[in-house]
C-alpha positions in Angstrom: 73.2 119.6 109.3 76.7 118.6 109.1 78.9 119.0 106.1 80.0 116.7 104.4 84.0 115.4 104.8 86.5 114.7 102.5 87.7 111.4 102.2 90.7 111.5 100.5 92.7 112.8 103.9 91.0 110.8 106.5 91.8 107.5 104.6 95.5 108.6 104.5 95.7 109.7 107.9 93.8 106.4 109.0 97.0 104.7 107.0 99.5 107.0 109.2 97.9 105.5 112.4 98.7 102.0 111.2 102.1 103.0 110.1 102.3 104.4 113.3 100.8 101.3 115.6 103.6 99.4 113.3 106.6 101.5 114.6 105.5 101.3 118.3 105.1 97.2 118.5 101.7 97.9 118.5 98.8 94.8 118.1 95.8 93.8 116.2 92.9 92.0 118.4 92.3 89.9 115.4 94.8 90.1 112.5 98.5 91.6 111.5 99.5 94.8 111.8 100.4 94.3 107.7 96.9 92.6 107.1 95.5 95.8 108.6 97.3 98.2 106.1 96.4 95.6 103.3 92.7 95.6 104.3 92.5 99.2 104.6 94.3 100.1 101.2 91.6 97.8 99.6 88.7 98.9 101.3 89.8 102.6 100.4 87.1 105.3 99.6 86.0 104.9 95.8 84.1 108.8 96.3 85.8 112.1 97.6 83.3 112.5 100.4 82.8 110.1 103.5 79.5 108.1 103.2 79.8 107.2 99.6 80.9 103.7 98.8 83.9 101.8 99.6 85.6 100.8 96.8 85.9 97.0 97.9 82.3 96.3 99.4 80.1 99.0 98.4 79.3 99.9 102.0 79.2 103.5 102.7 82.7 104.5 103.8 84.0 104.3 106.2 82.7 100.8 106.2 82.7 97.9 109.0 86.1 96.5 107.4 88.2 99.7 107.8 86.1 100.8 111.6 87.2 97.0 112.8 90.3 97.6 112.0 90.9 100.8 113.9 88.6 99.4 116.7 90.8 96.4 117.0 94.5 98.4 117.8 95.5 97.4 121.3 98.8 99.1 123.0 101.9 97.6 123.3 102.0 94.7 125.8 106.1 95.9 127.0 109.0 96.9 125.9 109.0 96.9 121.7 109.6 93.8 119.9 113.4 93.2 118.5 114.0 94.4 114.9 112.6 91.8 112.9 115.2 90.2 110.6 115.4 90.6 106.9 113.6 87.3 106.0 111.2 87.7 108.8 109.7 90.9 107.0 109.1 89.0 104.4 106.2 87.1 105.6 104.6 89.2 108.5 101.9 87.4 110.5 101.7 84.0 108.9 100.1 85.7 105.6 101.2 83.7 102.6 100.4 85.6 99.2 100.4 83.7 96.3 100.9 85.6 92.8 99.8 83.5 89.8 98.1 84.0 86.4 94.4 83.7 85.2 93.0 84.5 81.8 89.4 85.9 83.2 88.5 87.0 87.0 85.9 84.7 87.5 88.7 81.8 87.2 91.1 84.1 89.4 88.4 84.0 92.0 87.6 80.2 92.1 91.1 79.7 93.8 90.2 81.4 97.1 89.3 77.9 98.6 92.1 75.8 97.2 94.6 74.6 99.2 98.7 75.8 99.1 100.2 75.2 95.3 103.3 76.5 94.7 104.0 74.1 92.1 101.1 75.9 90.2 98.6 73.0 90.1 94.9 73.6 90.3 95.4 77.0 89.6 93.7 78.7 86.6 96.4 78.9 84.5 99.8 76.6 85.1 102.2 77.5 82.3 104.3 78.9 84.9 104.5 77.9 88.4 103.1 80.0 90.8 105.0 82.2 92.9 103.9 81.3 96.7 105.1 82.2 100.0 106.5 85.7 98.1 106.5 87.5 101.5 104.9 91.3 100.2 101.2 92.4 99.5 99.4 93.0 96.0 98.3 96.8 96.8 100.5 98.6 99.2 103.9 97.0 98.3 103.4 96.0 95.1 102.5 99.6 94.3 105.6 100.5 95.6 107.5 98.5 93.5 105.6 99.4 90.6 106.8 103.2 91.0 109.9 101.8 91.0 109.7 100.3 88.4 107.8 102.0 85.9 109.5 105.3 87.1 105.7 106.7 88.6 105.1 108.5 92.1 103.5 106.3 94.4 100.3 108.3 94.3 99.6 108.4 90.7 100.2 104.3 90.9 97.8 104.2 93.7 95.1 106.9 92.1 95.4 104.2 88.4 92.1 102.3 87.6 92.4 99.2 88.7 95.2 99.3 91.4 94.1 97.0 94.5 91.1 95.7 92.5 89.6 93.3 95.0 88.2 90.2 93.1 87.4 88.0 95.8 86.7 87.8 99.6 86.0 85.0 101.8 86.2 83.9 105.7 85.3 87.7 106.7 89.0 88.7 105.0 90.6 86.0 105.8 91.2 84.8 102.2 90.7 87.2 99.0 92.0 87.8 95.6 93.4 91.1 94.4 94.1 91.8 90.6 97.3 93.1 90.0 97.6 96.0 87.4 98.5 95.6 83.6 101.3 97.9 84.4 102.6 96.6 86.7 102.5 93.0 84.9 104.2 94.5 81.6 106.9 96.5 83.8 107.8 92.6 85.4 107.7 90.6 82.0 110.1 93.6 80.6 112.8 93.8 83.4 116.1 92.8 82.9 118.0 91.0 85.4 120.0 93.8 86.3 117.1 96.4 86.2 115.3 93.9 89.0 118.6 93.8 91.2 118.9 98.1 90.9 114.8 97.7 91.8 115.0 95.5 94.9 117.9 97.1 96.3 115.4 100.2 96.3 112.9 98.6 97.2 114.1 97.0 100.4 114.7 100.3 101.6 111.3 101.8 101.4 108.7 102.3 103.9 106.4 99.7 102.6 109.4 97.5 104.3 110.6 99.9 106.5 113.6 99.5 105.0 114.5 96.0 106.5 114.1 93.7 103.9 117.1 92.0 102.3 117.3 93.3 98.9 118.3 89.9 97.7 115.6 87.9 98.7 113.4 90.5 97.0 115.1 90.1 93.9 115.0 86.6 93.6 111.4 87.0 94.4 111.4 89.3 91.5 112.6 86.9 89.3 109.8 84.6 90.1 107.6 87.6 88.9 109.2 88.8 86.4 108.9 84.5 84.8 105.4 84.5 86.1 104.9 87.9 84.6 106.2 86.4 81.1 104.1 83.5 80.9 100.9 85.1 81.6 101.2 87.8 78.7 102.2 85.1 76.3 98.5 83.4 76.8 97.1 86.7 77.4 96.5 86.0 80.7 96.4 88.6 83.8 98.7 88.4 87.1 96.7 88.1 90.3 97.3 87.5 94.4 95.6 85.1 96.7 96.0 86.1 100.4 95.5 83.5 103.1 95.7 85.2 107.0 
């Protein structure tokens, strides 16, 4: 009878093989290389052995999400892609995620259907537009900022309760809601200008972006946050993501 494997280091090195795809112009059959990172940091292991649940669906782990995705990596069609440019980064794929505030999940949720609002309307909560279009991912990047910002290591943001909490999923992944974390949402709504400027500048220049990303369009995307961010603990609401592939 075989024995049981951890599930810790096959997730990460599962991650490495996207990073990996990434660097070598590599292809998804059905979605973007960044999708596939996103979808595979929320549908990480929630137990330390394989076979125990998935901490987005439940289904033992690995689960169809995460064996799609590595099913669905297809070489390099010629010679690598040119380097992307900065504001290119910024919104890999065609994936639009849409931060805004809710005061309860179940409201958070009932905007997975609804069309584009960047003006905030027929969202949840409206006291502050939303931010739309911001060009980054609630779980893997937005944990990297969040080190950043709060001074963490990446893997004690990424090991917190409630870090890439999937709320909502629809369209097989094509459109679901993450929760960002109260930490993260308190570290935004105290920032000063000059602290978000020092944070995108170090921010552009990590991994999650592979250090292309022009550090001022992250900061003025910061500042859209950091007011979003604001508002939301005001009415005691909670900062969340919608991604549409």
């Amino acid at each position: 009878m075989p024995h049981p494997e951890p599930a810790s280091p096959l997730h990460e090195t599962m991650l490495e093989m996207l990073h990996e795809a990434r660097r070598r112009g590599m292809a998804h059959s059905e979605h973007s290389l960044p999708v596939c990172e996103l979808l595979l940091e929320i549908h990480a292991p929630a137990g330390e052995m394989v076979g125990e649940p998935c901490k987005a669906c439940r289904e033992p782990w690995p689960c169809k999400t995460v064996l799609d995705i590595l099913g669905g990596l297809e070489p390099a069609a010629g010679p690598p892609a040119p380097a992307a440019r900065s504001e290119d980064t910024l919104a890999p794929g065609g994936v639009v995620y849409t931060y805004f505030a809710a005061s309860a999940d179940d409201l958070a949720a009932s905007t997975i259907g609804l069309p584009g609002t960047s003006d905030g309307a027929g969202l949840p909560f409206s006291g502050s537009p939303a931010v739309e279009d911001a060009g980054f991912d609630p779980v893997l990047q937005c944990g990297t900022l969040e080190a950043i910002l709060t001074g963490r290591a990446y893997e004690e943001v990424e090991a917190s309760p409630g870090w890439g909490r999937l709320v909502a999923e629809h369209d097989g992944g094509e459109r679901y809601v993450v929760a960002l974390t109260d930490a993260l949402t308190s570290a935004l709504a105290l920032s000063t200008a000059e602290g978000r400027r020092a944070a995108a500048r170090q921010w552009a220049q990590t991994e999650a972006f592979f250090g292309e990303a022009d550090p001022e369009v992250l900061a003025s995307r910061l500042d859209e946050l950091s007011e979003l961010a604001r508002a939301a603990r005001r009415s005691g609401a909670r900062l969340y993501c919608r991604v549409c592939v």
